[in-house]
N, C-alpha and C positions, 0 to 999 in steps of 0.2 A: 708291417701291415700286409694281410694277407685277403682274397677276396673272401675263405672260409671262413673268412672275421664273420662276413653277413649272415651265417647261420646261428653266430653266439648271440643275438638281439630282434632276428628275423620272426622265431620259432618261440613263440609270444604267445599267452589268451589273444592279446587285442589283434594283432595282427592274423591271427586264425581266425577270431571272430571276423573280420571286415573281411579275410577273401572266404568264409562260408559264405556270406552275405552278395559276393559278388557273383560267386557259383550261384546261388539260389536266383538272382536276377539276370543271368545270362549278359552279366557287366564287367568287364575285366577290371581292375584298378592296379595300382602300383603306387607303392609309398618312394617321393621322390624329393629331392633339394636340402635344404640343409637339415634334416634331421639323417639324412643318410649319410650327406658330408662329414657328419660332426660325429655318429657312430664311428664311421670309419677310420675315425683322426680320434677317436678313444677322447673325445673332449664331453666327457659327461654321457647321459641319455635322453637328455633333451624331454622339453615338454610340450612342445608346439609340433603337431606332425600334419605334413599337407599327401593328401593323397588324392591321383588324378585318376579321372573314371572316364571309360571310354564311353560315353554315355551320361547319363544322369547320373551328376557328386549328391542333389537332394535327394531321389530316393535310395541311393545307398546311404546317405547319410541316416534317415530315418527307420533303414531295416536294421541299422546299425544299433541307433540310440534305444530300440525296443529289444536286440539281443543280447545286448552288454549287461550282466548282472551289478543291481543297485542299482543307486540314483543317478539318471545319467539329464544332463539338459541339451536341450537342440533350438540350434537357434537357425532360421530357414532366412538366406536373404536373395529372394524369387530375381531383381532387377539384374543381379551379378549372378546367378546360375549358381551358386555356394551355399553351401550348409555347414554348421559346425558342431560338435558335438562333444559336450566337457564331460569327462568320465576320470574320476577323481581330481587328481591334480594334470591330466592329459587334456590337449585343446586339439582335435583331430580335425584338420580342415579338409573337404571335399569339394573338388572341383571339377566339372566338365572336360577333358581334352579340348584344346582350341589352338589355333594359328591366329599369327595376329600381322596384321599390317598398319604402317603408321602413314598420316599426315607431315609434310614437313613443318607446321608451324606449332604441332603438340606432342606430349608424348604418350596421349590417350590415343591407345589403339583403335581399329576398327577388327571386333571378334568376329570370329564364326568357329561352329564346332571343326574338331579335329583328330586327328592320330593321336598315340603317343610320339610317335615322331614328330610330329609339328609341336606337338608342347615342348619338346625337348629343343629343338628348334630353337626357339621362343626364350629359353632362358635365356641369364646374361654369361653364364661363365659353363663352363667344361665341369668342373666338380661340384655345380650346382644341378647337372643338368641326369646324377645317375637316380634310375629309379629301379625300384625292387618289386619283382613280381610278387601278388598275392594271389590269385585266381589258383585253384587248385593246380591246374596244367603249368604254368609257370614262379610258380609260390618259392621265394628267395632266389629266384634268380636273378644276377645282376646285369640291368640293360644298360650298357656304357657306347654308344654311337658313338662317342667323341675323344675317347679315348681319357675321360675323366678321372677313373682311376688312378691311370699313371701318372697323371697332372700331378694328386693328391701326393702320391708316393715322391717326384720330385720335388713338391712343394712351388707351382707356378699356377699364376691365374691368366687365363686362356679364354677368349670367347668362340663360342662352338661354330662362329659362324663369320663372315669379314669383320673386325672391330669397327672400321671405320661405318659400316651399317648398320653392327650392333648399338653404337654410342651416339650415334646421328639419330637412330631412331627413340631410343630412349637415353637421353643425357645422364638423367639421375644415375647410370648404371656407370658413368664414369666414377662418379661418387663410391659409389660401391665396390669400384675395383680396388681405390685408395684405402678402403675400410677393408677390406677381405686380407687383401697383402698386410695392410699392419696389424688385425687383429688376429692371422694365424702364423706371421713371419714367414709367409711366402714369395715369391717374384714375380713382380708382372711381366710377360716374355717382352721380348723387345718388339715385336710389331704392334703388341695393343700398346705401349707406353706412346709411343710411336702415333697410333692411332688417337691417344688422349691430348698430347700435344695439337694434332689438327683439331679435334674436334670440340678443345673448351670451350668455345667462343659458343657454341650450343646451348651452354650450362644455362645461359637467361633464360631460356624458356621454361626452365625448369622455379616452381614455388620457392620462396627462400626458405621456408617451412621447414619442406624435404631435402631442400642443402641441408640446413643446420641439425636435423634428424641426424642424417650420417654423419655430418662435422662433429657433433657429440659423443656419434658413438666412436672414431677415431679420439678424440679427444680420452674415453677414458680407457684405453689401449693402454696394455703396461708401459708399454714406453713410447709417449705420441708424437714425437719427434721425427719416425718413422713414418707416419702417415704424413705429418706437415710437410716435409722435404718432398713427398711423393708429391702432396700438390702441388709444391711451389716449382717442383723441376716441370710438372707438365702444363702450367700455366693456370690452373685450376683455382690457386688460391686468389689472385689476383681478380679474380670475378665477381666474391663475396666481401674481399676482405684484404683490400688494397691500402687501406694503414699499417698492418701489418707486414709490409713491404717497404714502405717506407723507412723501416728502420735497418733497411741492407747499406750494407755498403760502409767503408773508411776512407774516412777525408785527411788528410795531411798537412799541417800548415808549420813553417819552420822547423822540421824534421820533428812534429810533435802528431801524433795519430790519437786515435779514440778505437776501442772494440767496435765492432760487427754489431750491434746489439737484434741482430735479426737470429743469427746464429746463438748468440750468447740468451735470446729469448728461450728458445727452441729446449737451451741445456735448462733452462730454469724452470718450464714444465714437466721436460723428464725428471728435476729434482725432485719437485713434488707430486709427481705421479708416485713416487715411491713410496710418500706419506699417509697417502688420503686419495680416496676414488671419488670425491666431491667434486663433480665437475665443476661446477662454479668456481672453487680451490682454484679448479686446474685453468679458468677462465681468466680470475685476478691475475695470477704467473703467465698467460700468451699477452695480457694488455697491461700488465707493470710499467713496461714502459711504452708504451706508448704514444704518450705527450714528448717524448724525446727531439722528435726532427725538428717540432717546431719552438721548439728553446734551446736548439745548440749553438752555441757561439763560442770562439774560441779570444781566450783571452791575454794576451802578454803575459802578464803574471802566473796565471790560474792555470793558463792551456786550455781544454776542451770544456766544456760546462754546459749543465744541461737544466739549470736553478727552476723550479719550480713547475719541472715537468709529470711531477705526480699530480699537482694541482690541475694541470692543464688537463693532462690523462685521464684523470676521473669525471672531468668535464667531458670528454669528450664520450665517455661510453654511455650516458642516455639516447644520443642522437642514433649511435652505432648501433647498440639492441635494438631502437625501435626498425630501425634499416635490416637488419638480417631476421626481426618476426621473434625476438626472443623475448622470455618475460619480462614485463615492464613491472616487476613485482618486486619484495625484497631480496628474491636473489639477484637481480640486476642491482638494489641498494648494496648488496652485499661486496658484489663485485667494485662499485666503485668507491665502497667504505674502506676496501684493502688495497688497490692501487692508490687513491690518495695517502693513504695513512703509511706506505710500502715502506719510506725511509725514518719514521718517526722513531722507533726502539732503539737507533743506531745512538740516538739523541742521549739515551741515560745510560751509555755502556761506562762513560768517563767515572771514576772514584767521586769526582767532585759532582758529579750528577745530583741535585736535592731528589728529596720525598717528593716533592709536588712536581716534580716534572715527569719520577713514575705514575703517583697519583692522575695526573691528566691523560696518560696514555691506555691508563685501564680505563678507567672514566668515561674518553673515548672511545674505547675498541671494545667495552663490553665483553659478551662472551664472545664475540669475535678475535680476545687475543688469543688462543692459539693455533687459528688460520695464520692469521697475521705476523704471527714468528715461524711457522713453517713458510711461510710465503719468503719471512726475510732470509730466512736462512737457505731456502733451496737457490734464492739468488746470488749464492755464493758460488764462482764458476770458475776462479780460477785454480791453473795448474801446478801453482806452488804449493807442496806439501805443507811449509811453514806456514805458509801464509792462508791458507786453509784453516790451518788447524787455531791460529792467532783469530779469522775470523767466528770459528765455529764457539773457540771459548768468551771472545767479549757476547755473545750469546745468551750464552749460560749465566752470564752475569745479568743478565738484564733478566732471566726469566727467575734468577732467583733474587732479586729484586722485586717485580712483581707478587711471587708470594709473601715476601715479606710484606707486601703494602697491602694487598687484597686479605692478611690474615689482620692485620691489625685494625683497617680503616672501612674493611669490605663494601669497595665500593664498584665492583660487577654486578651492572646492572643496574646503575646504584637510582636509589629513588628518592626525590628529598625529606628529610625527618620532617618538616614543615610545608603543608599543603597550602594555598590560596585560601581555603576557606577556615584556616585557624588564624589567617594575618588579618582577611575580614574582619574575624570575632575577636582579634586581640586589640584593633584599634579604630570599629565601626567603622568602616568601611563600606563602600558599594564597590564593584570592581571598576576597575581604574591601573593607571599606570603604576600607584605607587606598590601594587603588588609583585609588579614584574620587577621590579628595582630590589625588593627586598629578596626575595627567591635569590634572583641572580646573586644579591650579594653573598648571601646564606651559602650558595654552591662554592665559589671563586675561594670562601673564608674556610668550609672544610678542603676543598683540590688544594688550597696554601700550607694548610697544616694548624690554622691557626686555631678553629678548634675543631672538637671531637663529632665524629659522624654520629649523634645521637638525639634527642629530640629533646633533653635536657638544654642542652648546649647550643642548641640550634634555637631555642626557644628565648634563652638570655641574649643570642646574640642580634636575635631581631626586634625584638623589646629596644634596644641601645641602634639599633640601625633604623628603627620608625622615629626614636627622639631625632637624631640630626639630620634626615631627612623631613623634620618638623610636626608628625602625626603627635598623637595624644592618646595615651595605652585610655580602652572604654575602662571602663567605670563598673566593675565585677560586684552583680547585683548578691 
C-alpha cells in the first residue's frame, strides 16, 4: 500500500467535477472517511462518498448536482447543514466543516462550524480520519494529521485524539472500534482497549437501536467470534446482552465437567458464518443455547444435563428482542423456530427412526429445514477428527431422509388437502369445534403415514372420522 495508490481513484470525472465546483465557489472540500479508508485497503470502490467543505456542503452540493452529466437527484436537509446528491449508483454526501463538543449525559453534540482540522479532530479513529484534497491547489493530496496511513498499513485502530474522551464523549464509537477491528482484521492498540474497558459502563446512554446497528454488523463479519471476544474482554457485551454470559464458565461435580458453552457458542457462529450471511442464521447459532444455565443439573447417573433448554431458550428470545429493539416480526419467529427445534433432526438419525418422525420434522420446520441442519450441524465443535466426521455423517442421513419424505409425501410447507369449508359442506355444518377435531385428525393421520397426502384420501378419511365422532355426511342434492 502505497500513498501514490491515491492518484489511481482520485483522478476521476466525479471528483474533478466537485473540486471545479469548489474552485468556482471559492470552497475548499476534501473527500474524507471511509471511502478513502476503504480505497486505500483496495476493498472495492465504494458507493457512499462523504466530502467536507470548508464552508457550505449545500451549495456545493447543488453546483454539483447541476454539473454532473445525466440525471442526477439532490436531496437538501437545511436543519443538519447536509446535502446529498445520487449520480448513478454513487450517494455523495456533503457536509459543512465543524467541531463539536459534547454534554456528559448525551452523545448529541453541541456543533459550530469549523476547519478541516476540527472535522478531523471530531472523527472516532486515525484511518477514518484521512482526507483527500480536491480544490485545484490541493487536489489528491493526502491530509493525514494523525498519522492514519500508517495505522492502515500496520493494521491498528487508533483514536486521533485521548480514547478515554473520544468514547466518553460518544459511546457508540466503542461499538465501532469492535466493528472496525473485526470487519478489517485489525488491532485495537492497547491504550484504546484499555480505554473501552473504562469506559463501557457509558454504553447506556447509548439507543439500543444503535447498539444492535453495529452488533449486526459484527455479527455478519466472516468470522464474528472476533468481534464477540472483543466485546466480552472489554466489558461491552455484558451491557446489551448479559444471558449471553451466562453460559461462561465449567462446573465440576465428582470429577465430572460440562464444556464452556459460552466459548463453544462463539465456535458455532463462526461455523455458520461459513454457510450463510443470514444474520438471523447467525442469531439462532449466538442463542442455541441459551436456555442452558437455567436447566443444568447434574445427575448421578446422567452427569451434566441440560433437558429441555431449547424449550426454555426459545421462550426466552421474545422478551430478549423486544429488550435490545430488534424486530418483533417473523425473523424474530424465525429465530426462535430454530433454537427450539435446534436438537430435533438428531431424533431420526437412528436406522430405526420411522417415516413419521421424519415427516413431523419437515412438517415442522417447513422451508426452514435447511437453516435448521446448518444450524445443527455448525453446532458440531468438537476436536476429534473421528468423532467429527461420525457426527457430520449421521447428518447426511437425516438430510437424505428428509428428501426422501419431502419427495414422496411433500409436505414443506405443507397445506391441508381438506379445508374447513368442504367439512362444513360435507356434513352441514355451521362452525363449531367438530371442525377443528376433524382437521387435526386429517394432519396427525397423513404426519403417521397412515394415509396419502391427497384430497382423495383425506377426503375418505374424514367422511369415517365425522361417523364416530357422530355427524351425519348432508344429504348431496
Amino acid at each position: 500500500m502505497r500513498k501514490n495508490q491515491v492518484q489511481s481513484f482520485i483522478d476521476t470525472p466525479i471528483f474533478k467535477t466537485i473540486g471545479a465546483c469548489s474552485d468556482d465557489l471559492g470552497l475548499p472540500c476534501y473527500v474524507i472517511g471511509g471511502y478513502v479508508r476503504d480505497r486505500l485497503l483496495d476493498r472495492g470502490k465504494g458507493k457512499d462518498i462523504d466530502v467536507v467543505v470548508i464552508g457550505s456542503g449545500i451549495e456545493v452540493a447543488k453546483a454539483v448536482a447541476k454539473k454532473l452529466p445525466g440525471k442526477n437527484s439532490l436531496a437538501v436537509f437545511k436543519n443538519f447543514g447536509t446535502a446529498q446528491v445520487k449520480h448513478g449508483d454513487l450517494e455523495i454526501e456533503f457536509v459543512g466543516a465543524r467541531k463539536e463538543s459534547y454534554r456528559r449525559d448525551s452523545r448529541k453534540p453541541i456543533v459550530e462550524d469549523g476547519t478541516l482540522n476540527d472535522d478531523q479532530n471530531r472523527r472516532d479513529f486515525t484511518i477514518n480520519a484521512l482526507a483527500i484534497g480536491l480544490s485545484k491547489n490541493e487536489f489528491g493530496e493526502l491530509l493525514d494529521p494523525f498519522n492514519g496511513f500508517e495505522d492502515l498499513q500496520k493494521g491498528v485502530i487508533r483514536t486521533p485524539l485521548d480514547p478515554d474522551i473520544t468514547y466518553s464523549d460518544d459511546p457508540l464509537r466503542m461499538m465501532r472500534a469492535v466493528r472496525f477491528a473485526a470487519q478489517l482484521g485489525f488491532k485495537i492498540v492497547p491504550e484504546s482497549m484499555e480505554a473501552l474497558e473504562r469506559n463501557a459502563k457509558r454504553l447506556d446512554i447509548i439507543s439500543r437501536e444503535r447498539i444492535m446497528d453495529e452488533f449486526n454488523k459484527i455479527m455478519l463479519t466472516p468470522k464474528p467470534s472476533i468481534g464477540l471476544t472483543l466485546l466480552h474482554n472489554t466489558g461491552l457485551l455484558e451491557k446489551f446482552l448479559p444471558e449471553l454470559l451466562k453460559l461462561k464458565g465449567v462446573e465440576e461435580v465428582e470429577g465430572q465437567t460440562h464444556k464452556d458453552n459460552f466459548w463453544h457458542t462463539l465456535e458455532v457462529v463462526d461455523n455458520l458464518a461459513m454457510k450463510t450471511d443470514d444474520v438471523w442464521a447467525r442469531w439462532a447459532a449466538l442463542l442455541h443455547d441459551i436456555g442452558k444455565p437455567s436447566t443444568k443439573r447434574f445427575d448421578q447417573k446422567a452427569g451434566w444435563t441440560f433437558h429441555g433448554h431449547e424449550f426454555v431458550g426459545s421462550k426466552m428470545i421474545p422478551r430478549l428482542f423486544k429488550r435490545l429493539k430488534l424486530p418483533m416480526n417473523d425473523r424474530m419467529k424465525f429465530v426462535q423456530k430454530l433454537v427450539r427445534m435446534s436438537s430435533r433432526p438428531i431424533a431420526v438419525v437412528s436406522e430405526t427412526a420411522t417415516d413419521s418422525a421424519v415427516r413431523r420434522l419437515l412438517f415442522d420446520a417447513g422451508d426452514d429445514i435447511e437453516a435448521l441442519m446448518m444450524l445443527c450441524e455448525a453446532d458440531i465443535t468438537t476436536k476429534n477428527p473421528r468423532k467429527k466426521k461420525r457426527y457430520l455423517k449421521n447428518y447426511d442421513v437425516v438430510r437424505d431422509k428428509l428428501i426422501e419424505v419431502e419427495e414422496k409425501d411433500r409436505l414443506r410447507n405443507w397445506q391441508p388437502p381438506i379445508d374447513g369449508g368442504t367439512i362444513m359442506k360435507a356434513f352441514d355444518l355451521t362452525p363449531g369445534p367438530e371442525i377443528g377435531i376433524i382437521k387435526d385428525a386429517i394432519r396427525e393421520a397423513i404426519l403417521d403415514g397412515e394415509i396419502e397426502n391427497d384430497f382423495n384420501s383425506a377426503h375418505a378419511f374424514m367422511l369415517e372420522k365425522g361417523k364416530q365422532i357422530g355427524l351425519k355426511p348432508a344429504i348431496q342434492e
